[in-house]
NUMAR-775007 format. One record per residue: residue number from 1; x, y, z of N, C-alpha, C in turn; residue in three letters. Coordinates in Angstrom, 2 decimals, decimal comma, always signed. Each point is the difference from the previous one (the first is absolute). Example, Ala and Ser with C-alpha at 12.3 -4.5 7.8 and 13.67 -1.06 7.14 Angstrom:
residues 2
+-----+---------+---------+---------+---------+---------+---------+---------+---------+---------+------+
|  nr |     nc1 |     nc2 |     nc3 |    cac1 |    cac2 |    cac3 |     cc1 |     cc2 |     cc3 | rest |
+-----+---------+---------+---------+---------+---------+---------+---------+---------+---------+------+
|   1 |  +13,19 |   -5,69 |   +7,80 |   -0,89 |   +1,19 |   +0,00 |   +0,90 |   +1,20 |   +0,00 |  ALA |
|   2 |   -0,35 |   +1,05 |   -0,72 |   +0,82 |   +1,19 |   +0,06 |   -0,77 |   +1,09 |   +0,73 |  SER |
+-----+---------+---------+---------+---------+---------+---------+---------+---------+---------+------+
end
This chain:
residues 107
+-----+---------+---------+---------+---------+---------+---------+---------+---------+---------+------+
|  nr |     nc1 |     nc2 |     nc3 |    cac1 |    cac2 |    cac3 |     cc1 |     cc2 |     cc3 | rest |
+-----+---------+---------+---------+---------+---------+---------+---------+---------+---------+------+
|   1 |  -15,62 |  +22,75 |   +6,70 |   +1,03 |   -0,54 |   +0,87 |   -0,22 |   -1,50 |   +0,14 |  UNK |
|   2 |   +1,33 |   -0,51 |   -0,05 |   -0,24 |   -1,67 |   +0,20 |   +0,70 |   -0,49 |   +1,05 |  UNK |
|   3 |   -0,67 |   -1,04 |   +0,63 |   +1,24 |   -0,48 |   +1,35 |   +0,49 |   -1,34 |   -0,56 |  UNK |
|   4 |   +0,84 |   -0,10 |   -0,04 |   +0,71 |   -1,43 |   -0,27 |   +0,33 |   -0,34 |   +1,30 |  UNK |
|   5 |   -0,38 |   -1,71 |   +0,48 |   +0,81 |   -0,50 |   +0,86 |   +0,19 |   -1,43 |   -0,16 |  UNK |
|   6 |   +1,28 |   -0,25 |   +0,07 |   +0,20 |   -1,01 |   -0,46 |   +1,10 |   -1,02 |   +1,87 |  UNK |
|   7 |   -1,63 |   -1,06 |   -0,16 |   +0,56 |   -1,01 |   +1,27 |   +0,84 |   -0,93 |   -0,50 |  UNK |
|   8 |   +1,21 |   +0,12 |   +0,78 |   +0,89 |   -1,49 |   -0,19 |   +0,30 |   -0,69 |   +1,42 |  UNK |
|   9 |   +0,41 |   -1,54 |   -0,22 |   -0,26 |   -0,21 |   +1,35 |   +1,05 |   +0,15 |   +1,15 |  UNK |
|  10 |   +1,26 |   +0,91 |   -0,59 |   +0,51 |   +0,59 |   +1,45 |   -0,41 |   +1,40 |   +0,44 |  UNK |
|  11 |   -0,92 |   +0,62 |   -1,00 |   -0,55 |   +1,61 |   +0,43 |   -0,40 |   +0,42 |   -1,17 |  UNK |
|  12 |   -0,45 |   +1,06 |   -0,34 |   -0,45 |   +1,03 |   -0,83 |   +0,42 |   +1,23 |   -0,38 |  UNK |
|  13 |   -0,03 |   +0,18 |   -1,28 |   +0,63 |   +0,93 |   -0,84 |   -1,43 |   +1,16 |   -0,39 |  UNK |
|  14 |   -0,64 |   +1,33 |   +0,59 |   -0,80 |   +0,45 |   -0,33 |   +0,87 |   +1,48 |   -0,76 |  UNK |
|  15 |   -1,15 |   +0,24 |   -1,21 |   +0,78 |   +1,00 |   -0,94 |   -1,21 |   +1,15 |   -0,12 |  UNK |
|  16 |   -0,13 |   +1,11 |   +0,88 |   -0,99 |   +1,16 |   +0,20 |   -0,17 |   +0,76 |   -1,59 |  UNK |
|  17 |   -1,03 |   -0,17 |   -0,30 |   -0,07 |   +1,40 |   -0,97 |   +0,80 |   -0,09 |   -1,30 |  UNK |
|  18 |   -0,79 |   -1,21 |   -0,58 |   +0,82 |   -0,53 |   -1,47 |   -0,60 |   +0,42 |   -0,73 |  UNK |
|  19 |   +0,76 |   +1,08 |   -1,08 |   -0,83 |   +1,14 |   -0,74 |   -0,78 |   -1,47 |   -1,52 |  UNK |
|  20 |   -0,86 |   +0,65 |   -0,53 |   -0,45 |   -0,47 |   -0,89 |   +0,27 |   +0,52 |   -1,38 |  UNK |
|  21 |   +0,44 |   -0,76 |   -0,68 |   +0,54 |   +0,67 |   -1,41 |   -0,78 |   -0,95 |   -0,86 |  UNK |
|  22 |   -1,11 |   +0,80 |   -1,48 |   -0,57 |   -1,22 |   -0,59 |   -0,60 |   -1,05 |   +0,74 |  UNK |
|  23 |   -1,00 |   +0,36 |   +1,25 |   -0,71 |   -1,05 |   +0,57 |   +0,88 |   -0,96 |   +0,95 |  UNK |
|  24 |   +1,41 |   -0,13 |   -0,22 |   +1,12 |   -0,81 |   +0,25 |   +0,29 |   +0,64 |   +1,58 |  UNK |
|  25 |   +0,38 |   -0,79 |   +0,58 |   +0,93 |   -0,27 |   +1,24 |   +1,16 |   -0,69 |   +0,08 |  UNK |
|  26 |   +1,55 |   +0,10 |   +0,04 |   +0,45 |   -1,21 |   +0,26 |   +1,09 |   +0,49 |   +1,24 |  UNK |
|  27 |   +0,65 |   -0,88 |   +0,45 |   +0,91 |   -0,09 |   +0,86 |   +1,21 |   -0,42 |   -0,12 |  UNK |
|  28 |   +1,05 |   +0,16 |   +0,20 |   +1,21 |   -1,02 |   -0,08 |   +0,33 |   -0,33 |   +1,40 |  UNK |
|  29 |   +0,36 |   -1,45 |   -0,29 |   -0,10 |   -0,80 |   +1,52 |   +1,38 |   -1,00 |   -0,57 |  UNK |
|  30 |   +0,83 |   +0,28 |   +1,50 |   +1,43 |   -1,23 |   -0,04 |   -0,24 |   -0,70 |   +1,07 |  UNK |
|  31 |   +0,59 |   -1,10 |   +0,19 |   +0,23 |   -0,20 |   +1,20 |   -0,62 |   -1,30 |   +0,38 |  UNK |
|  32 |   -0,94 |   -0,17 |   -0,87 |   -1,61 |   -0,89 |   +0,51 |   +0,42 |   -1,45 |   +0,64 |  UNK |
|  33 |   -0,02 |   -0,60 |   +0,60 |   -0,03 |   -1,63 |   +0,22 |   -0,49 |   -0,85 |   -1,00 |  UNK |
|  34 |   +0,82 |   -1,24 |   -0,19 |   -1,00 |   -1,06 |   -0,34 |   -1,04 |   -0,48 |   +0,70 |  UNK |
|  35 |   -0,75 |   -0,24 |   -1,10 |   -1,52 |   -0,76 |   +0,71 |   -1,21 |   +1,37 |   -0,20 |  UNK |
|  36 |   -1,43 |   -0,72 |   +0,56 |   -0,85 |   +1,17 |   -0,96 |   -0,19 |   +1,06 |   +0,96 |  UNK |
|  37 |   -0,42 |   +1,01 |   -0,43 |   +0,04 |   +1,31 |   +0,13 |   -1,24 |   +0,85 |   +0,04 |  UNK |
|  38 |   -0,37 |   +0,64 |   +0,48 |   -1,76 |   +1,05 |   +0,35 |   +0,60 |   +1,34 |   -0,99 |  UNK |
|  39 |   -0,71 |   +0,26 |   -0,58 |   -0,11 |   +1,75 |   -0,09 |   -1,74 |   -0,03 |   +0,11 |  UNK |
|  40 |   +0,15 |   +1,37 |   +0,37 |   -1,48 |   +0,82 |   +0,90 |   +0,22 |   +1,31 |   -0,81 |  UNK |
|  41 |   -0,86 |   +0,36 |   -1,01 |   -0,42 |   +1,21 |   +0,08 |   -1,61 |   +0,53 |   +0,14 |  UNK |
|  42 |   +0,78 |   +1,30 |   +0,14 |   -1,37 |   +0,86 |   +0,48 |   +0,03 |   +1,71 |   -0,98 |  UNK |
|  43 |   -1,25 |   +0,27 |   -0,35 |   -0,59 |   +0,60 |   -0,67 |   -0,73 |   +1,58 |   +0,60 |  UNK |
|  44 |   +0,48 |   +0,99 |   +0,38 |   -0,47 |   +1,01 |   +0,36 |   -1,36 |   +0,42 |   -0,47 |  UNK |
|  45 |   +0,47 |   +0,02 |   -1,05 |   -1,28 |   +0,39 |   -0,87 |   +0,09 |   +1,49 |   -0,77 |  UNK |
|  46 |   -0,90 |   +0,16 |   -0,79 |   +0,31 |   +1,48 |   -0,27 |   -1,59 |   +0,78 |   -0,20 |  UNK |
|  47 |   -0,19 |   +0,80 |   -1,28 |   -0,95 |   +1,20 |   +0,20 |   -1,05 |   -0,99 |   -1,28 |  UNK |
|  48 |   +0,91 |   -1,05 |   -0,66 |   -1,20 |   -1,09 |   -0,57 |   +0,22 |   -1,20 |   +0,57 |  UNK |
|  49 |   +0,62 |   -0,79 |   +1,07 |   +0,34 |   -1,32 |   +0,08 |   -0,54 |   +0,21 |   +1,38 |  UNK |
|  50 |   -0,13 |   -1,48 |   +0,70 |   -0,63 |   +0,13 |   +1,71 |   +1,50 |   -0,55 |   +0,35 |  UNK |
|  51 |   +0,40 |   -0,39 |   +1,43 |   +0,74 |   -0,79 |   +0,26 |   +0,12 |   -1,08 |   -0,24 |  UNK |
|  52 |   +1,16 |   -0,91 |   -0,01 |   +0,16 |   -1,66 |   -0,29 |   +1,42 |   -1,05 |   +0,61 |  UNK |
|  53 |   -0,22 |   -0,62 |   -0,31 |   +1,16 |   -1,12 |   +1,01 |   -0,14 |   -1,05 |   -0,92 |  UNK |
|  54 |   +1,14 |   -0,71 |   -0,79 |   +0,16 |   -1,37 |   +0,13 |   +1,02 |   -0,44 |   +0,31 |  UNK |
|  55 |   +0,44 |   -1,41 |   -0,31 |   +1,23 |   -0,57 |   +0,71 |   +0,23 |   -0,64 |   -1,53 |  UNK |
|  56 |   +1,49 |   -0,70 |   -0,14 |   +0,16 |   -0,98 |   -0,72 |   +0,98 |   -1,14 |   +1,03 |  UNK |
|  57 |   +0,67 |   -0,97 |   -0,31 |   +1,01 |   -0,45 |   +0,05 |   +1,19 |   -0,97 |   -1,01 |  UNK |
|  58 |   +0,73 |   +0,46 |   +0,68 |   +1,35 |   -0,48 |   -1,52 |   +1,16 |   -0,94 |   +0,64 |  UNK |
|  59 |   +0,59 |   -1,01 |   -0,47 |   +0,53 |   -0,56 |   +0,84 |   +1,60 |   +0,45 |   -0,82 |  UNK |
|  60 |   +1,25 |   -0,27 |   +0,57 |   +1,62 |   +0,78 |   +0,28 |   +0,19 |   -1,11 |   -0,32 |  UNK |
|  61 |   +0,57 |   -0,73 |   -1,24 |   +1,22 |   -1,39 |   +0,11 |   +1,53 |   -0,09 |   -0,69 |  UNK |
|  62 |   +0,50 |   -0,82 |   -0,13 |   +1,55 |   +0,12 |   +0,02 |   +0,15 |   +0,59 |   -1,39 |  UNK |
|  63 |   +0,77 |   +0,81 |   -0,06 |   +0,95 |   +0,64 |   -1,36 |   +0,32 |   -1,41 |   -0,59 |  UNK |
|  64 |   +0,23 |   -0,15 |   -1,64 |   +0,87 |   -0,74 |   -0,25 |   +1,10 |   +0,77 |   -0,24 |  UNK |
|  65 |   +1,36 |   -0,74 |   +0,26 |   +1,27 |   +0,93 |   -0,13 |   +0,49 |   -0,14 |   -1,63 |  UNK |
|  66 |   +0,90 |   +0,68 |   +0,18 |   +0,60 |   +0,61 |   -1,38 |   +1,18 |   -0,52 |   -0,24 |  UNK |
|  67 |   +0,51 |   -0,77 |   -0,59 |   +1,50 |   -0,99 |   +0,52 |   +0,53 |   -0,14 |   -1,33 |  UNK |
|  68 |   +1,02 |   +0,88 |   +0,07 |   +0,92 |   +0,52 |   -1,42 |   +1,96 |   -0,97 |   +0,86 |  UNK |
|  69 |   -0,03 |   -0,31 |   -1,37 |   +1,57 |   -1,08 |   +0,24 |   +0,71 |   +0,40 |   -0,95 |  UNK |
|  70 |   +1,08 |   +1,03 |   +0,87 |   +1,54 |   +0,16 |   -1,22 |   +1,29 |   -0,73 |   -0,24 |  UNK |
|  71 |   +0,63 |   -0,61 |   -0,91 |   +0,81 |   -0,90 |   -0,76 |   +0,20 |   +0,12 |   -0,75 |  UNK |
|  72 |   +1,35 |   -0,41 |   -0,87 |   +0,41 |   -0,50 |   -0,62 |   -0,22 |   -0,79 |   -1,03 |  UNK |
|  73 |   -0,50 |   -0,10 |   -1,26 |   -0,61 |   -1,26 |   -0,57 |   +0,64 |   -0,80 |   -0,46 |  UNK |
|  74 |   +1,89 |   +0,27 |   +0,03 |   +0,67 |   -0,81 |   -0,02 |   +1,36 |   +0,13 |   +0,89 |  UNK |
|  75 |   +0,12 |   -0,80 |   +0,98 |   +0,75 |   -0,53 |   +0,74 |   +0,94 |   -0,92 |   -0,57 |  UNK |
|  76 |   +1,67 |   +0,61 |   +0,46 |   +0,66 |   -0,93 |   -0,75 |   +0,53 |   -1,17 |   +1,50 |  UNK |
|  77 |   +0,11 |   -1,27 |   -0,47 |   +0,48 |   -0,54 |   +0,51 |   +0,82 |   -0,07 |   +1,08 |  UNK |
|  78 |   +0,00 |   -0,58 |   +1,04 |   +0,77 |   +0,46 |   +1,47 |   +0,48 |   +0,83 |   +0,53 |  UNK |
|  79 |   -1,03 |   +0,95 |   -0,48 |   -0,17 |   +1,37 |   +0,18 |   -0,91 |   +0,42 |   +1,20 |  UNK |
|  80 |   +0,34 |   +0,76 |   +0,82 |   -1,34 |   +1,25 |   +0,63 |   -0,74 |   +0,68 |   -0,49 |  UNK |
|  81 |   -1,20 |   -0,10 |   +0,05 |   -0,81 |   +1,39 |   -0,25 |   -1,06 |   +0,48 |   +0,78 |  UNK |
|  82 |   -0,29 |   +1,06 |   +0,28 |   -1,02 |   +0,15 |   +0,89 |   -1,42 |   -0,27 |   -0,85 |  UNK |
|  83 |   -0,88 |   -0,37 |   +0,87 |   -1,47 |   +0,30 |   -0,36 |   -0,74 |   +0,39 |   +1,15 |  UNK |
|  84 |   -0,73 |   +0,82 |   -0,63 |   -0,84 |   +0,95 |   +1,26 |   -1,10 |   +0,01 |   -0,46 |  UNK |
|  85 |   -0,89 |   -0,31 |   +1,24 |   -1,52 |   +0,19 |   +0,13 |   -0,32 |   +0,73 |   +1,16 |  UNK |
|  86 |   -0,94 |   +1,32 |   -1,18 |   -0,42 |   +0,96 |   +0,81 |   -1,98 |   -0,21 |   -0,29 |  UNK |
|  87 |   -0,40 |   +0,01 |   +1,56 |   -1,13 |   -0,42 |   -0,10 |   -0,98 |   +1,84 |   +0,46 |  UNK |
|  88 |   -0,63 |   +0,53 |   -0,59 |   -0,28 |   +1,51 |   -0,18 |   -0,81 |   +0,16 |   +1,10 |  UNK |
|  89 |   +0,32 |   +1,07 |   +1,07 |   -0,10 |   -0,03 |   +1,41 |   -0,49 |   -1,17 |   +0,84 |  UNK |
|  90 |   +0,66 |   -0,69 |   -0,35 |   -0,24 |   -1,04 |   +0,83 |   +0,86 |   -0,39 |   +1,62 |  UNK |
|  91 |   -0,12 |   -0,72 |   +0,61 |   +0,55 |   +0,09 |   +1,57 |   -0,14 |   -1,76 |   +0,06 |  UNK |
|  92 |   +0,68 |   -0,22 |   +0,75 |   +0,06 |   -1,58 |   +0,46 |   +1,57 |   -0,88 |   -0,97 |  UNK |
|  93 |   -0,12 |   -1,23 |   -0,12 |   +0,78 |   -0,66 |   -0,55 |   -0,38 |   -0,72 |   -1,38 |  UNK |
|  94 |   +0,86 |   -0,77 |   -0,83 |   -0,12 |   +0,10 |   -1,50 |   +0,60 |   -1,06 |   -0,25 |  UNK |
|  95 |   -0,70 |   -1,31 |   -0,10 |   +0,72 |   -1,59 |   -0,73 |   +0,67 |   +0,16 |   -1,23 |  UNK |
|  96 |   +1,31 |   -0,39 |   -0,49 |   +0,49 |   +0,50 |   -1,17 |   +0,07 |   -1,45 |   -0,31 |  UNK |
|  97 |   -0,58 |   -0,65 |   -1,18 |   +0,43 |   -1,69 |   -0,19 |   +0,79 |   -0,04 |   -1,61 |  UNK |
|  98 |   +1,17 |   +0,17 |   +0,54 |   +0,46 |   -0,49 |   -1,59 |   +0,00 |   -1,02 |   -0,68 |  UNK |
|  99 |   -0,32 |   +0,23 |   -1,13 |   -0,39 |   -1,51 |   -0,94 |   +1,50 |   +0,01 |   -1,03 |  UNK |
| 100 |   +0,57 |   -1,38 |   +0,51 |   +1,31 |   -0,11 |   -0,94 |   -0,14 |   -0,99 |   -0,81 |  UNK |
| 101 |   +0,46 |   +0,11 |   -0,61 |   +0,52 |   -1,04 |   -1,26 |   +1,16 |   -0,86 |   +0,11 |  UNK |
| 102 |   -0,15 |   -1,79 |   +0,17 |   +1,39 |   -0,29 |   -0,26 |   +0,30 |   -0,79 |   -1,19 |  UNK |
| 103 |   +1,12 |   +0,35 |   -0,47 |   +0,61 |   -0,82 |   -1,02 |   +0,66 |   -0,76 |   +0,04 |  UNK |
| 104 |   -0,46 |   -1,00 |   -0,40 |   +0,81 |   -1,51 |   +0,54 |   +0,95 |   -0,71 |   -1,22 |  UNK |
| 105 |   +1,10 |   +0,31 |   -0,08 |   +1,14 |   -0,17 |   -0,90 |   +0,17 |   -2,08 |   -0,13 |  UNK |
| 106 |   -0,25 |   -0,51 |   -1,01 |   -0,04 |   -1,48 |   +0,05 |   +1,35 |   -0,18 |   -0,84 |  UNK |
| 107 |   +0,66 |   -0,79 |   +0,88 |   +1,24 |   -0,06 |   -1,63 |   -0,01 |   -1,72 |   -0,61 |  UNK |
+-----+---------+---------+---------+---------+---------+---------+---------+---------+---------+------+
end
């Protein structure tokens, strides 16, 4: 038997009785905060092992986002077209800077 506990700094996430498969333990964890992070485990022991405890820590930082842009690759002239940027679960707001071209007619 393994105890996982994992400190973050608005509270703790403890996971009782994480079976062992191949020596292995793991957990799936959502949710976490940015910034660093405690896990604590602990080691029951068995009928060849004694008990045990260590800790690690891991630090949570920003996703880079995923930012896909659909268009047109040719736009005709004094025309509308949409272009859309969809940024992949992302939340907040989105600078769109179009880069134009002018043509300067000399006669």
């Amino acid at each position: 038997m393994v105890l996982v506990l994992l400190i973050l700094p608005v509270g703790s996430q403890v996971f009782n009785d994480v079976e062992l498969n191949n020596s292995r333990a793991s957990v799936l964890v959502k949710g976490l905060v940015l910034g660093e992070n405690t896990v604590n485990v602990a080691y029951s022991g068995d009928n060849y092992f004694t008990n045990g405890t260590n800790s690690a820590k891991f630090n949570v930082v920003k996703k880079s986002p995923v930012i896909q842009i659909n268009c047109s690759s040719e736009i005709l002239f004094d025309e509308f077209n949409n272009i859309t940027v969809v940024v992949v679960n992302g939340t907040g707001f989105v600078n769109i800077l179009l880069v134009l071209r002018c043509l300067m007619m000399l006669s």
